[in-house]
N, C-alpha and C positions, 0 to 999 in steps of 0.2 A: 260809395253808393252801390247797393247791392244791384247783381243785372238783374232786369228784367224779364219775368216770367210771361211766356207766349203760352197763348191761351193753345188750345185744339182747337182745330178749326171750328167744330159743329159748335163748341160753345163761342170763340169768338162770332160769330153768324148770329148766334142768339142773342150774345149783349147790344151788338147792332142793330138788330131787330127791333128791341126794347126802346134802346134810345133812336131809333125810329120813329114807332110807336109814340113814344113820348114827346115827341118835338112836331109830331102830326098833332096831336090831341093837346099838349100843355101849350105850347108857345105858338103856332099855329092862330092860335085867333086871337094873338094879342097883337100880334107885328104891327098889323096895317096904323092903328089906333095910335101904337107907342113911339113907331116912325114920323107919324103924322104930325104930333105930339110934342116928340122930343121927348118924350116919357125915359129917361134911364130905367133900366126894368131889375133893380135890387132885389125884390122878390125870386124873380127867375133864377138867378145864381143860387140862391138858399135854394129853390127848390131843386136843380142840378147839384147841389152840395152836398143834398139829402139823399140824392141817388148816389152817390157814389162818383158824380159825374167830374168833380173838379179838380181829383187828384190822382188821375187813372196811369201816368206811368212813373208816378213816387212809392216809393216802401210800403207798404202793409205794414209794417213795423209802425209807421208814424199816421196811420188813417189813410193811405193812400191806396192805389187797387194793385201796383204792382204788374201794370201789363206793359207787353213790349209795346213800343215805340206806335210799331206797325196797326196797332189793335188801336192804338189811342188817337191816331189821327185821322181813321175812319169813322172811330166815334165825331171828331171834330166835323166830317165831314158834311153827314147826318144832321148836326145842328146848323150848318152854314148854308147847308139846302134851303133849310129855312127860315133862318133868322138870322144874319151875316154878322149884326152889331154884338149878338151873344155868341155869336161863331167867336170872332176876333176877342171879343172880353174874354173867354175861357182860355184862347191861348194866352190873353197876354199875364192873366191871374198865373197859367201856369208858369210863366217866365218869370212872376215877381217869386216863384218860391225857390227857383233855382240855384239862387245863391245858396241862399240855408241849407237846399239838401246835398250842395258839394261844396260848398266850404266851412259850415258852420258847424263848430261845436256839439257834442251830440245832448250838453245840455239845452245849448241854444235849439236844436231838435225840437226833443223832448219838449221845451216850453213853451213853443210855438205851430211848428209844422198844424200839430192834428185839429188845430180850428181855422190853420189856411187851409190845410187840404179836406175839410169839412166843409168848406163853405161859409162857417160863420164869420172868417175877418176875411173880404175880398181885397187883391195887394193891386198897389199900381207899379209901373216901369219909370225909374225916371235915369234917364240916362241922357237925350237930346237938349240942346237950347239952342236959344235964337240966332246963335252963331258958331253953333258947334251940332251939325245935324249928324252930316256924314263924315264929316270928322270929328271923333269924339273924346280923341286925346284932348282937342283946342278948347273942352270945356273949360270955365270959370268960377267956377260952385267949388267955394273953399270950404273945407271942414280943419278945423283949428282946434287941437287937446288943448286941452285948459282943466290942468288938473284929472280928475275918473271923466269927465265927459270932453266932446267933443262939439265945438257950435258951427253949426251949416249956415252960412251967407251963401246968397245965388237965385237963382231963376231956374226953372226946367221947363222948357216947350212940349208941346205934343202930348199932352200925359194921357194916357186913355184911363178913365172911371177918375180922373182928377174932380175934386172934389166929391167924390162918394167913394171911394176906397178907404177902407180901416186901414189901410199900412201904404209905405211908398218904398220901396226899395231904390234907394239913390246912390249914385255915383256920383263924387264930390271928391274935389283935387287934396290932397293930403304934403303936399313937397309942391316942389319948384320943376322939377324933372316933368320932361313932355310924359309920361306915363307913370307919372305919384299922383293914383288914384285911387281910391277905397271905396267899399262897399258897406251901405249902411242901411238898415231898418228902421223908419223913422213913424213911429204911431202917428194917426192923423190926427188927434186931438192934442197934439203937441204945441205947445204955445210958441208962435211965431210964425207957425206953418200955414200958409195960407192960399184959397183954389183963387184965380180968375175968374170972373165969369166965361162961359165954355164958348168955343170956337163954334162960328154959324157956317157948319159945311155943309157940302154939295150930298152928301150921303151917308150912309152911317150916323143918322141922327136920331139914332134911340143909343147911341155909344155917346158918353159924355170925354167932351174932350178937352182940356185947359192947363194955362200955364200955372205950375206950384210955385210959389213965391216962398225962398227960406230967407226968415227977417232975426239972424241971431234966433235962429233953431239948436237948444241943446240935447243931449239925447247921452245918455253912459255910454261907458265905452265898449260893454258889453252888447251892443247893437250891431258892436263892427262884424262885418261876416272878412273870415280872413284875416292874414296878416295886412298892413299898411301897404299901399302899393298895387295889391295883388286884383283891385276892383277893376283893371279894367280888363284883364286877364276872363274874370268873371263874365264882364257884358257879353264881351266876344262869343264865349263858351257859349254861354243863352243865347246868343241871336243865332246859330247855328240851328239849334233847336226850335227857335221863336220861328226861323223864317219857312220849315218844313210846316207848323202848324199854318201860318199865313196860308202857305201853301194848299193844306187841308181847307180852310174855309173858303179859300176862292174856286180849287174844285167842286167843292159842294154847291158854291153859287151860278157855278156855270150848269152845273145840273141841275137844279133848280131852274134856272132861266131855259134850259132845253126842253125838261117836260113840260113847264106850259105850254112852249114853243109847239111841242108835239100834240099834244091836246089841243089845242087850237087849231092846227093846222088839220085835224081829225073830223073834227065838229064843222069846219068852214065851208064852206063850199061855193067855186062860180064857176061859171059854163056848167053846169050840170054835174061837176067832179069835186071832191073831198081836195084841198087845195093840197093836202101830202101825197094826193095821186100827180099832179103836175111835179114833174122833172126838175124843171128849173128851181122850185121847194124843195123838194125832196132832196135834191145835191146840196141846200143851203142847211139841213138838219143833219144828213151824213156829215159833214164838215162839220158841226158842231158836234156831232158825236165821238167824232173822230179826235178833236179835239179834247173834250174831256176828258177820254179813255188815254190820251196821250199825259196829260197833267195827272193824272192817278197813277201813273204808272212810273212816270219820275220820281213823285212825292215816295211811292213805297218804295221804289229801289231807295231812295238814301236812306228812307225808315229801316231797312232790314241792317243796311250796312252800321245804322248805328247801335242798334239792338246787337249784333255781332260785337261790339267795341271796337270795329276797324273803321279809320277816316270816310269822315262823308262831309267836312266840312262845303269840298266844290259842288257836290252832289245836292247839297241842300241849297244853294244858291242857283244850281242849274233847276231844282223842282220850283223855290220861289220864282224865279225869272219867268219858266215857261205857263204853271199853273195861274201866273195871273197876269201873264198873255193873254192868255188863250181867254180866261174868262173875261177880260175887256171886250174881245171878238163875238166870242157866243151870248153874250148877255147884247151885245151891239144887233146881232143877228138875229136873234128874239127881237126885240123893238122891230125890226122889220119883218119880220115872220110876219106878226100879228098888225101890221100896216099901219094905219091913222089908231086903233085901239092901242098900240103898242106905247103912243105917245103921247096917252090918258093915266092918268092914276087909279083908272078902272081896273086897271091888271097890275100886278107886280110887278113885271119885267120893264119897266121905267126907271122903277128903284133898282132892280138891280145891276142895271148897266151904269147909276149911278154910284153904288159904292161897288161896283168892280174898280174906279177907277184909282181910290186910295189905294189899294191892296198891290197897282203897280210903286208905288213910292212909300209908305211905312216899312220897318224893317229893313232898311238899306231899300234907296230906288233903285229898281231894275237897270239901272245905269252903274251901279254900284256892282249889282251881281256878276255882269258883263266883265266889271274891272276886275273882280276877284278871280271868277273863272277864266279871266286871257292872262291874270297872272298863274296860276295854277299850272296850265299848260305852258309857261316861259319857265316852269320850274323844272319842267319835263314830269309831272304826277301821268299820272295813267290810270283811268277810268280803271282800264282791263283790271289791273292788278287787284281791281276791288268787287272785284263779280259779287254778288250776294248769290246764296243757292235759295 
């Protein structure tokens, strides 16, 4: 996979401006409605597709923008400010195309990439089940050659856009060995393949979320990304990736939940004073602030270090961990900012302290991270050794 081309600053400044712009003015006045709703917002990704927006650090070669790491999780941020469920859809779109652009074929490339990173086929992630979350070697989803194709039996949990995704990229056991597992691209109109009806959560319900059912799913063998074995090799790799993007959209959420925070606290007034002149407020928004600025600033140090090609696997576990810490906190802290309104669906900041709270457990839970990162340091890694400049 070719590195990644870093913008100059003044124009990275100005793609983020635009997708701004664009997430102020296009999706902006859909959330409240499609939230509400339960509306999956299919439309929105086309029209994100259309910009340019859903394949920003893949090839140019294959439809994609070819920016570094760093430029592309800021874009994320931007949209998570605003809309959290197409925050999270966009990373996780771009984790379903991961496989393809590092293990696949460059026919498999060629015949695919440029309508995932287009926009027109949106991928889903299937890698978790019902008993195999955090652990994902324990998965049960057998994929069987039988002859040129291969048949998927199994179940996958969690699936985000299940049942509206054109494609599902699955991980599905191939051997008997705790890690003979493969990686596969399974069209969604594939006979056998079938959505659940979608999980009734507490947030993020404009994101469709359901178990896919493979009922003697066949599919060629030209599907496999990779050799045999080498899929879970694969997930790993993406989630290292996946969880810096996490990381990006719950930053953006906690900024989002501060400026209203600040606006409100602007506009408010008792005893005679702007309630952001009172002290005791005013220390609960620096803290929020402060907070933010701390979760950005993790997310891009492991961004740079990957755009370098040097290890950031710990790094991206420490930006997921903290960035959506922190926005459970600051999105908690907005509900109180704004008092009794806080705790109405007159304002946003209700919702967003409600899907702050997936964003600690999808991606590996923040309990996971913990365990990664106190392994890391029993290995004796050192941060130092990886300063990004």
């Amino acid at each position: 996979m070719p590195a990644s081309r870093l913008l100059p600053s003044d124009e990275a400044v100005d793609l983020i401006g635009l997708v701004r712009d664009l997430a102020t003015r296009e999706l902006a006045p859909l959330v409240a409605r499609a939230e509400r709703e339960e509306q999956f917002p299919r439309e929105v990704f086309r029209v994100l597709g259309r910009a340019g927006l859903l394949g920003l650090p893949y090839p140019e070669e294959y439809g994609g923008g070819g920016l570094a790491y760093e430029v592309y999780l800021q874009v994320l941020e931007e949209i998570g400010a605003v809309w959290a469920s197409v925050g999270v859809g966009t990373s996780v779109h771009a984790l379903s195309c991961f496989g393809l652009v590092t293990a696949g074929t460059e026919e498999q490339r060629q015949r695919w990439l440029p309508d995932m990173l287009g926009g027109e086929l949106l991928g889903a992630y299937c890698l978790s089940e019902p008993h195999a979350g955090s652990d994902p070697a324990a998965m049960t989803t057998r994929a069987r050659l039988d002859g040129d194709e291969y048949v998927i039996t199994g179940a996958k949990a969690w699936t985000t856009h299940g049942g509206h995704a054109d494609y599902y990229k699955v991980m599905a056991r191939t051997g008997d060995g705790r890690n003979d597992i493969s990686c596969f691209l399974v069209p969604a109109d594939t006979d056998g393949l079938v959505a659940d009806p979608p999980e009734q959560k507490m947030g993020l319900t404009g994101s469709a979320t359901a178990t896919m059912r493979f009922d003697g799913v066949r599919i060629p063998v030209e599907r496999r990304l990779g050799a045999e074995g080498q899929g879970l090799k694969i997930a790993l790799a993406g989630l290292d990736a996946g969880r810096l993007g996490i990381a990006a959209v719950a930053t953006g959420l906690a900024q989002g939940a501060l400026d209203h925070a600040v606006a409100y606290a602007q506009s408010r007034e008792t005893f005679g004073e702007r309630i952001i002149d009172h002290q005791g407020l005013s220390f609960v928004l620096a803290d929020m602030e402060a907070a933010v600025q701390s979760a950005r600033a993790t997310m891009l140090h492991a961004a740079r270090l990957k755009d370098q090609g040097l290890p950031y696997g710990r790094e991206a576990s420490v930006a997921k961990l903290v960035a959506t810490d922190n926005a459970m906190r600051v999105t908690t802290d907005a509900v109180q900012v704004l008092g009794g309104y806080g705790y109405t669906r007159d304002f946003p900041v209700e919702r967003y302290m409600r899907e702050a709270k997936v964003m600690q457990i999808f991606e590996g839970t923040n309990q996971i991270q913990r365990l990664v990162i106190g392994r890391s340091l029993d290995r004796g890694d050192s941060g130092r050794l990886h300063r990004s400049t």
